[in-house]
PAKOLTI-502448 format. One record per residue (C-alpha): residue in three letters; chain; z, y, x. Coordinates in Angstrom, 2 decimals, decimal comma, always signed. Layout:
N
SITE   rest   kette        zz        yy        xx
SITE    ALA       A         Z         Y         X
...
This chain:
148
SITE   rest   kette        zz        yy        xx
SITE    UNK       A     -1,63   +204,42    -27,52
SITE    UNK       A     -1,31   +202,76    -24,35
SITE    UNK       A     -2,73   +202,80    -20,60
SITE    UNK       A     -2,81   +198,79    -19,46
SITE    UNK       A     -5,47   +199,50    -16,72
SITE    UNK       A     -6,47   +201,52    -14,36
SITE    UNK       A     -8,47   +204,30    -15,29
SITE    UNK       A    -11,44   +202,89    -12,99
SITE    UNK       A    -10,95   +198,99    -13,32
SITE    UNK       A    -13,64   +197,19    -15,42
SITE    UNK       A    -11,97   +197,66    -18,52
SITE    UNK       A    -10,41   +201,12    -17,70
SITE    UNK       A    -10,84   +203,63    -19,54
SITE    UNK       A    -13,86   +205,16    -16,77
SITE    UNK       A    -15,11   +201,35    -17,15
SITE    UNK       A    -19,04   +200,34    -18,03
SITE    UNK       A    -17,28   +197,49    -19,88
SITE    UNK       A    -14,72   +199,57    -21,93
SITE    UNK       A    -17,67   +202,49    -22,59
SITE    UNK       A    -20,01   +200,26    -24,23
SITE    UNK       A    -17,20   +198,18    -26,85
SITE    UNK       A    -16,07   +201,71    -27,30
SITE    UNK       A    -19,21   +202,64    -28,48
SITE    UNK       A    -20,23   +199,86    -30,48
SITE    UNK       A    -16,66   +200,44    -32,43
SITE    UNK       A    -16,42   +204,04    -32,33
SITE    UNK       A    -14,61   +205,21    -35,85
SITE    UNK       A    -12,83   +201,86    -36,31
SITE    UNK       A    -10,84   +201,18    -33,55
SITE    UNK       A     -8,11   +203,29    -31,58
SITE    UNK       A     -7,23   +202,89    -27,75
SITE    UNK       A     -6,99   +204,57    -23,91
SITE    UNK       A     -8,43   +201,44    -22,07
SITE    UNK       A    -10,06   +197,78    -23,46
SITE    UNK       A     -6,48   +196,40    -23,80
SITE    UNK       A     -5,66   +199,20    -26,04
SITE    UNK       A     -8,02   +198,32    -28,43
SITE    UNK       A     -6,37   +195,13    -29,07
SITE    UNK       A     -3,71   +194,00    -31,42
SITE    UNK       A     -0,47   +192,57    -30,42
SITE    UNK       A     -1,76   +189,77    -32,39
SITE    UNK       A     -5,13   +189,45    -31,56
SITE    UNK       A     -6,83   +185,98    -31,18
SITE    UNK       A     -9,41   +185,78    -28,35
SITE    UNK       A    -12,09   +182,47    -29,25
SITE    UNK       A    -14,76   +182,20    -26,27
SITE    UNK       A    -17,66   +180,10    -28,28
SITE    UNK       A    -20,12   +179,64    -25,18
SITE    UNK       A    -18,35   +180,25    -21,93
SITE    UNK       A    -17,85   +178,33    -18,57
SITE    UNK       A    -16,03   +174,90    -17,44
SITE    UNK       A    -12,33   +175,53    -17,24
SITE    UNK       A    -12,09   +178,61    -19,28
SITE    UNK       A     -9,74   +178,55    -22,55
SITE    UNK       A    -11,35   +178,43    -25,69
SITE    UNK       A     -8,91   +179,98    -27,51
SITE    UNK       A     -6,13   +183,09    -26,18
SITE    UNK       A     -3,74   +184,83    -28,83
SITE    UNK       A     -2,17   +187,58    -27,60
SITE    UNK       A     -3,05   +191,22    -25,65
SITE    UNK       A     -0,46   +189,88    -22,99
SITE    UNK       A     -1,97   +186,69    -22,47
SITE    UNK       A     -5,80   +188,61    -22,77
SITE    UNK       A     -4,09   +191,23    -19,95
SITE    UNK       A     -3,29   +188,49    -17,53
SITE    UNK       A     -6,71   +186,14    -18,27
SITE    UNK       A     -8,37   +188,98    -17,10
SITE    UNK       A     -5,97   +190,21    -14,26
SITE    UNK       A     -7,93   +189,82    -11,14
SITE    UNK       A    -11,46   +190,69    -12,41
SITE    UNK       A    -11,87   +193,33    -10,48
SITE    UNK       A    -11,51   +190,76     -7,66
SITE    UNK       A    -13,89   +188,92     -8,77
SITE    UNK       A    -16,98   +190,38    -10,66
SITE    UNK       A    -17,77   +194,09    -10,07
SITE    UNK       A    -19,53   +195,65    -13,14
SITE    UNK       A    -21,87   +198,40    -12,55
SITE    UNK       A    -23,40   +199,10    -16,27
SITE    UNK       A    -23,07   +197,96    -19,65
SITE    UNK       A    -26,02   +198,90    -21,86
SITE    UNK       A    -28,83   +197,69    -24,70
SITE    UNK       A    -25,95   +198,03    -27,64
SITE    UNK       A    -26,89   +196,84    -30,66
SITE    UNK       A    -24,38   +197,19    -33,58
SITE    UNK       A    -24,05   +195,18    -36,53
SITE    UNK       A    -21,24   +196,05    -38,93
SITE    UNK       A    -20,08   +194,66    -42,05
SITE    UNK       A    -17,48   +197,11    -43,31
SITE    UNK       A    -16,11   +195,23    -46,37
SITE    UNK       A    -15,34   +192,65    -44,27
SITE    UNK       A    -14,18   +194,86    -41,57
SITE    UNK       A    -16,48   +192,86    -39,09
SITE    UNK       A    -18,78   +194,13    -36,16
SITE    UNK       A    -21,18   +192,27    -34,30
SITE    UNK       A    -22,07   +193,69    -30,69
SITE    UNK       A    -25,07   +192,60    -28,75
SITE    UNK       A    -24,86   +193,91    -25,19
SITE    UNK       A    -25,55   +193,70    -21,67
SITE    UNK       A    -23,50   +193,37    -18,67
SITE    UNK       A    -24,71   +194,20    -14,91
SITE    UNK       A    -23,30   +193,97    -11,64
SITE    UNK       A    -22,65   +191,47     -8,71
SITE    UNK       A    -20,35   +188,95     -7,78
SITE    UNK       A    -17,30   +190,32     -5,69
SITE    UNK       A    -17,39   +186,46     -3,17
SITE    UNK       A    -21,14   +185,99     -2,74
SITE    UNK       A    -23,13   +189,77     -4,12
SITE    UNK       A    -25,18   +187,82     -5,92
SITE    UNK       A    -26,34   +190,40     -9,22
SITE    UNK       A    -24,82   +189,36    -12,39
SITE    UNK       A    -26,44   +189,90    -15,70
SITE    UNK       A    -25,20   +188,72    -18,64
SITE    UNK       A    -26,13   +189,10    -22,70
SITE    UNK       A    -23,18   +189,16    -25,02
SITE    UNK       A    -22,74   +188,56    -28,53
SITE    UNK       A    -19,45   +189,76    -29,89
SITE    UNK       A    -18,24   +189,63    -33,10
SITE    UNK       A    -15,14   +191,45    -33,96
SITE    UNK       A    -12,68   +191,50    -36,50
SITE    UNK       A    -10,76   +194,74    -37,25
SITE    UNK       A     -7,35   +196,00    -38,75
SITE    UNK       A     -5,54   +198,30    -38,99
SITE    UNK       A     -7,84   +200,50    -36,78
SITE    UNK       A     -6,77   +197,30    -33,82
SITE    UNK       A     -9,43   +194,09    -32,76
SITE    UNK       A     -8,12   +191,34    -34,65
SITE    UNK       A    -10,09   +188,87    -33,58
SITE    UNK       A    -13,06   +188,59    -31,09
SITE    UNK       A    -15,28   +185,50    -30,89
SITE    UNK       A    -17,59   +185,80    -27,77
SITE    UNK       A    -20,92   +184,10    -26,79
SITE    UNK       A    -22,31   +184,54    -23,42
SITE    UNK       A    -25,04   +182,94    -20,78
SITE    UNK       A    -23,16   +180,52    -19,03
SITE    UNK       A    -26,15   +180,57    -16,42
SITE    UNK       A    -25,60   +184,39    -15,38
SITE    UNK       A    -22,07   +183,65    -14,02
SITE    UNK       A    -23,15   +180,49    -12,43
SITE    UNK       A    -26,24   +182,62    -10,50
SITE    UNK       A    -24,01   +185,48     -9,92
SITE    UNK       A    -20,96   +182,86     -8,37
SITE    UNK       A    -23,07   +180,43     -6,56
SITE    UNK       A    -21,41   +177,54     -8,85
SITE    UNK       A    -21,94   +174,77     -8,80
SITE    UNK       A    -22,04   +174,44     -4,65
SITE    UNK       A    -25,38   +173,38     -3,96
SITE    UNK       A    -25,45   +173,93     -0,05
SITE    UNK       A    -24,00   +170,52     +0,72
């Protein structure tokens, strides 16, 4: 196992984000921090999301560096309201959770719902296929620019 964050980052292992997916796929999955969890291999497929963001990332290197500079950017204060679906013939989990914080530029609060639904193997995410509001990082950012 391997450290890719800092301890107290949003996906660190001290991280609202990282304690709530750990949760939802405790006894399947093995990892020190959110990148951890992740295969080598792993195939990233954000399903609802916001303009300009891929749609598809393979890779924990190319996950590590989509989300380098989060912290910069959104600060998360609690992840809660788990709910945990899993299939385990399939090896699939689906995760319904919550996200809450504020906006590092403007402190506007974010709140988001997620639906996650995660492949696993070999005790690794294979594959994660995310839905989220759209409209919760638009409040939170202040996007689109409405003040001209």
């Amino acid at each position: 196992m391997t450290k890719y964050t800092n301890d107290n980052s949003n996906f660190g292992a001290n991280g609202p984000f990282f304690h709530v997916i750990r949760r939802g796929l405790e006894g399947l999955v093995d990892g020190e921090d959110y990148f951890d969890l992740l295969a080598g291999n792993v195939v990233f497929e954000y399903i609802i999301s916001v303009p300009g963001y891929p749609r598809r990332v393979e890779g924990r290197r190319s996950i590590i560096d989509l989300y380098d500079g989060y912290d910069d950017y959104m600060r998360v204060h609690n992840a809660n309201n788990l709910h945990v679906y899993r299939d385990l013939e399939a090896s699939v989990v689906i995760l319904e959770y919550e996200v809450h914080g504020e906006s590092v530029q403007t402190g506007r609060p974010y709140n988001n719902h997620f639906v996650s639904i995660i492949t696993v193997k070999d005790h690794k995410v294979a594959r994660w296929r995310d839905y989220l509001d759209p409209i919760a990082i638009f409040e939170a950012t202040g996007w689109p620019d409405t003040s001209t």
